[in-house]
ZAMI-289906 format. One record per atom (N, C-alpha, C): x negated, y negated, z; residue in one letter. Coordinates in steps of 0.02 Angstrom, whole numbers, padded with zeros to 5 digits, always signed. Each point is the difference from the previous one (the first is absolute). Layout:
// ZAMI-289906
XYZA;...
***
This chain:
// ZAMI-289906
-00041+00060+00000X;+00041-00060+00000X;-00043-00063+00000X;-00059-00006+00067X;-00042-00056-00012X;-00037-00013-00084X;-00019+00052-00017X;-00027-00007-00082X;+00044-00024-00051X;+00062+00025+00027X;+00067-00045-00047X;-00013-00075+00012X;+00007-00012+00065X;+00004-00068-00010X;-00065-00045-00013X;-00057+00021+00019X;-00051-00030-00018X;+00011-00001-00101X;+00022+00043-00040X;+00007+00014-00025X;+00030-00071-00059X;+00047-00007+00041X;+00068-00044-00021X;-00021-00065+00012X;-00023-00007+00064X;-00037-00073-00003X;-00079-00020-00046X;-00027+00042-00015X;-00043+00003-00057X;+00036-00019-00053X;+00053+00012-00012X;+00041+00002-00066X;+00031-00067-00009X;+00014-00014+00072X;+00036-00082+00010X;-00052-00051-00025X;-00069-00001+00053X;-00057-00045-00016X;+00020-00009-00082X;-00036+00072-00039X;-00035-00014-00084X;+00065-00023-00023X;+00068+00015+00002X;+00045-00060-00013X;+00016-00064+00000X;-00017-00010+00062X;+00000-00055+00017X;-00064-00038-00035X;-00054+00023+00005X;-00066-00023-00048X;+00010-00019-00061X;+00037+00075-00030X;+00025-00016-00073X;+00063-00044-00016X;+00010-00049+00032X;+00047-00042-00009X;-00021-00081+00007X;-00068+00021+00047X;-00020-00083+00023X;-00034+00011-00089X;-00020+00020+00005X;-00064+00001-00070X;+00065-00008-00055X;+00046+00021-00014X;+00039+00005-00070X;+00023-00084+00015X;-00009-00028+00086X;+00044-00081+00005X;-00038-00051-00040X;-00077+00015+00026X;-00055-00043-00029X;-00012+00013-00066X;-00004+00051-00026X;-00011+00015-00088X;+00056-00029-00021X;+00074-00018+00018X;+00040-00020-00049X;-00016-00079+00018X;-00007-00018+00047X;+00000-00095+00002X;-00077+00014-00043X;-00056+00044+00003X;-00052-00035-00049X;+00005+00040-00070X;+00037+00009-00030X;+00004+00028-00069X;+00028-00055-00049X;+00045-00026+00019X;-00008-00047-00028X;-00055-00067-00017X;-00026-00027+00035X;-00082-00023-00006X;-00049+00029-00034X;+00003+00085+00032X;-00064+00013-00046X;+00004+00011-00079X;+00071+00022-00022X;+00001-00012-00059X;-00003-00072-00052X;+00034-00050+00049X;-00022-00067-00034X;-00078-00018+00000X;-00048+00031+00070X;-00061+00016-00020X;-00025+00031-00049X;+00026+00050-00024X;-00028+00027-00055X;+00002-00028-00052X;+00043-00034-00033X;+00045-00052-00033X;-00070-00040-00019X;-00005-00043+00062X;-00056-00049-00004X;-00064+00017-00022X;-00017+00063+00050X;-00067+00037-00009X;-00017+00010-00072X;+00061+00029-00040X;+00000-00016-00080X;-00025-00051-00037X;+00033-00061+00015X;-00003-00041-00043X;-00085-00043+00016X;-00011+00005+00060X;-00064-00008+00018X;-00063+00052-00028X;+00014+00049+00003X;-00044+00049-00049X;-00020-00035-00054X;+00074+00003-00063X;-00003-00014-00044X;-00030-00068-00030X;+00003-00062+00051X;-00039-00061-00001X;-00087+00035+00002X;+00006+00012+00061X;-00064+00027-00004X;-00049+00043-00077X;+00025+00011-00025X;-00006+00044-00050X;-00003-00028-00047X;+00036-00061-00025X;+00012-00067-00040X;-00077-00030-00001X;-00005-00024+00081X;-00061-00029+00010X;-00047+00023+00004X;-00016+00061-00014X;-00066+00026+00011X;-00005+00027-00078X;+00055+00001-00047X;-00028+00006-00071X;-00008-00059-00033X;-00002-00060+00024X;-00021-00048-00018X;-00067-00031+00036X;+00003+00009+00045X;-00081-00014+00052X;-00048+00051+00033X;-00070+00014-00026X;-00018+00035+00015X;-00009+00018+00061X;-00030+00038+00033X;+00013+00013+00068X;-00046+00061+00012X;-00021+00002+00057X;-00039+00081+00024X;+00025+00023+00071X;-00006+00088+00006X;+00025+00003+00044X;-00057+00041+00051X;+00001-00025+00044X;-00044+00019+00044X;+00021+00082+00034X;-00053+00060-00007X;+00044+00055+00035X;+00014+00011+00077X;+00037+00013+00047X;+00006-00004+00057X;-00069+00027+00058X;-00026+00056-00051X;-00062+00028+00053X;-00057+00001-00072X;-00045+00011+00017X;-00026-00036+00083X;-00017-00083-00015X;+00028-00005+00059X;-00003-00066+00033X;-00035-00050-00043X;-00056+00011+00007X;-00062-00050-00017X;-00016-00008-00079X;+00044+00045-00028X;-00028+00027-00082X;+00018-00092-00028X;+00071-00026+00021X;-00002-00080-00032X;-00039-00043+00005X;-00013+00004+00098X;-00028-00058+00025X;-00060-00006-00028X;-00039+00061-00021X;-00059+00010-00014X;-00001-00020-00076X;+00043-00012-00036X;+00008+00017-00089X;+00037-00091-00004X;+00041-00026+00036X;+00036-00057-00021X;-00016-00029+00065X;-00025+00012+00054X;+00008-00039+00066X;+00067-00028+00021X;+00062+00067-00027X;+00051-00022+00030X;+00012+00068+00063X;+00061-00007+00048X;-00004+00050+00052X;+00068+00049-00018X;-00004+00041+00001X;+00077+00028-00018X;+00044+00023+00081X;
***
């Protein structure tokens, strides 16, 4: 009987969990898709401007490979 109910209140919690989480995903789903939206059209600028101006891209590792090549820091 005790394993029942430990059981059931296990069952209550992840419910209850899975409900706070479905509250917050619906107030931010809307945002993040108008984020994406944006994130788009910002790409695509980006992409505009960099086939018109040249540009280099520095690789993330290692570290020093720019500072040492352009004396910039990444």
């Amino acid at each position: 009987m005790r394993n029942y109910v430990v059981e059931n209140l296990i069952e209550i919690q992840r419910l209850r969990q899975d409900i706070k989480v479905r509250e917050v995903l619906s107030l931010q789903m809307p945002l993040l898709n108008e984020w994406s939206k944006i994130d788009a059209k910002k790409l695509r600028s980006v992409e505009q401007a960099n086939s018109k101006t040249p540009c280099f891209v520095c690789p993330i590792t290692p570290r020093t490979w720019c500072h040492d090549r352009y004396g910039v820091d990444t």
